[in-house]
C-alpha positions in Angstrom: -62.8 11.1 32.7 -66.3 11.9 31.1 -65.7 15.2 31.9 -62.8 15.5 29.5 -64.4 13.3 26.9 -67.3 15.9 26.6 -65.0 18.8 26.3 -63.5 16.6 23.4 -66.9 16.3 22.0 -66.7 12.5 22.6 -70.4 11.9 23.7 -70.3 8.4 23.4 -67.2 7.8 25.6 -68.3 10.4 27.9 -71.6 8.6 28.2 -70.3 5.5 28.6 -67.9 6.7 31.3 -70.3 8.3 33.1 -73.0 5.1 33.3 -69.8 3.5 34.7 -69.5 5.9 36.8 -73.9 5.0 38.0 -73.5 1.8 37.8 -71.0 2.0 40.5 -72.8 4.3 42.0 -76.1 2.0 42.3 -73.6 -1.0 43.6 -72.3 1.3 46.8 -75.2 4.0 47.6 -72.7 5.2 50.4 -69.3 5.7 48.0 -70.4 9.6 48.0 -74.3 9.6 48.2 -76.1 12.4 46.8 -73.0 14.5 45.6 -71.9 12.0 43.5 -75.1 11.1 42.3 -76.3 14.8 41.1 -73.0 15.2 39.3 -73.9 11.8 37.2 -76.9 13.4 36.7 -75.8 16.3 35.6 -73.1 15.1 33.5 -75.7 13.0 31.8 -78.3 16.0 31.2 -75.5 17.4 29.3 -74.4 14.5 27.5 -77.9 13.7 26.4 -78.3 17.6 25.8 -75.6 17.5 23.4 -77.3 14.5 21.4 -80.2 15.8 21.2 -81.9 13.5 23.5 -84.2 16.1 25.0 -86.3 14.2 26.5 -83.4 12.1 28.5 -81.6 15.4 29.1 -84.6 16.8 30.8 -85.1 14.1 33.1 -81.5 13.7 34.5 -81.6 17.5 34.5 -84.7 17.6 37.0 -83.4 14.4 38.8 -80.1 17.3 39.1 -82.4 19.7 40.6 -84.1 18.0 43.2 -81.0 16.4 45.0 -80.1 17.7 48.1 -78.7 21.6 48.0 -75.3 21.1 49.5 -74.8 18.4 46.2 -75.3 21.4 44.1 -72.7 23.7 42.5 -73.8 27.1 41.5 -72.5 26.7 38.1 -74.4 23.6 37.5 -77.5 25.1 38.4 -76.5 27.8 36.2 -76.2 25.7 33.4 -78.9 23.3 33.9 -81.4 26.2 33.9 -80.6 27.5 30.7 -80.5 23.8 29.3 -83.7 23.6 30.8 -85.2 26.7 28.8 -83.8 25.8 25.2 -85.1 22.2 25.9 -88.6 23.9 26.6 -88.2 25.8 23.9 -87.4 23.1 21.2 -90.6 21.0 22.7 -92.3 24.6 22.0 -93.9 24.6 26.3 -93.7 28.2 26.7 -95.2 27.7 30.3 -92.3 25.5 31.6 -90.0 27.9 30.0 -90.9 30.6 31.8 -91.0 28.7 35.3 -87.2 27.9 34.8 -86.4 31.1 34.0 -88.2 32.7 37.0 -85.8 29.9 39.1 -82.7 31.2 36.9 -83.4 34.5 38.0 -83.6 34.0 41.5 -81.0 32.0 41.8 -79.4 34.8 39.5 -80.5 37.5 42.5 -80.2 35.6 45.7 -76.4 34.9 45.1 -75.4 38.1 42.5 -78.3 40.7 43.9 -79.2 41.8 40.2 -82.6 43.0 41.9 -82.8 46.5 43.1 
């Protein structure tokens, strides 16, 4: 459901959906463990990216990152990373920046073999 009210540009519906969605999360740790968990926090990375929450969207992006690898979708990761960059870039760290995009770039290689 937050999914579709962020396609609708409905940030505040989508947020609201989605916190549901943590609270429920935080009541029973085992309803889907860490999958369900980094798609909240994904979701909310891109909620908060959206409203210019850069700061919030940066954290529940990282949190993203650091779950467990079978959590992950390759698409998200996608995504995250070049969130990740323009958030960087907005807060002007040139150094973080370049770290994600080394990350987006492997990640790019080790599934899509860009590297010769």
């Amino acid at each position: 459901l937050a999914r579709n009210y962020r396609g609708l540009n409905q940030y505040k519906l989508a947020k609201q959906h989605t916190m549901e969605a943590d609270r429920i999360q935080q009541e029973s740790g085992t309803l889907r463990g860490a999958d369900q968990k980094a798609q909240i926090n994904v979701s909310l990375g891109h909620i908060f990216f959206e409203e210019k929450k850069f700061k919030q969207s940066k954290k529940h992006f990282e949190l993203y990152l650091s779950a467990p690898s079978f959590s992950k979708l390759l698409h998200n990761e996608f995504s995250v990373y070049q969130r990740l960059i323009a958030i960087d870039s907005i807060f002007n760290d040139a150094s973080s920046a370049v770290n994600y995009y080394k990350r987006y770039n492997q990640l790019l290689d080790s599934n899509f073999r860009f590297k010769k």
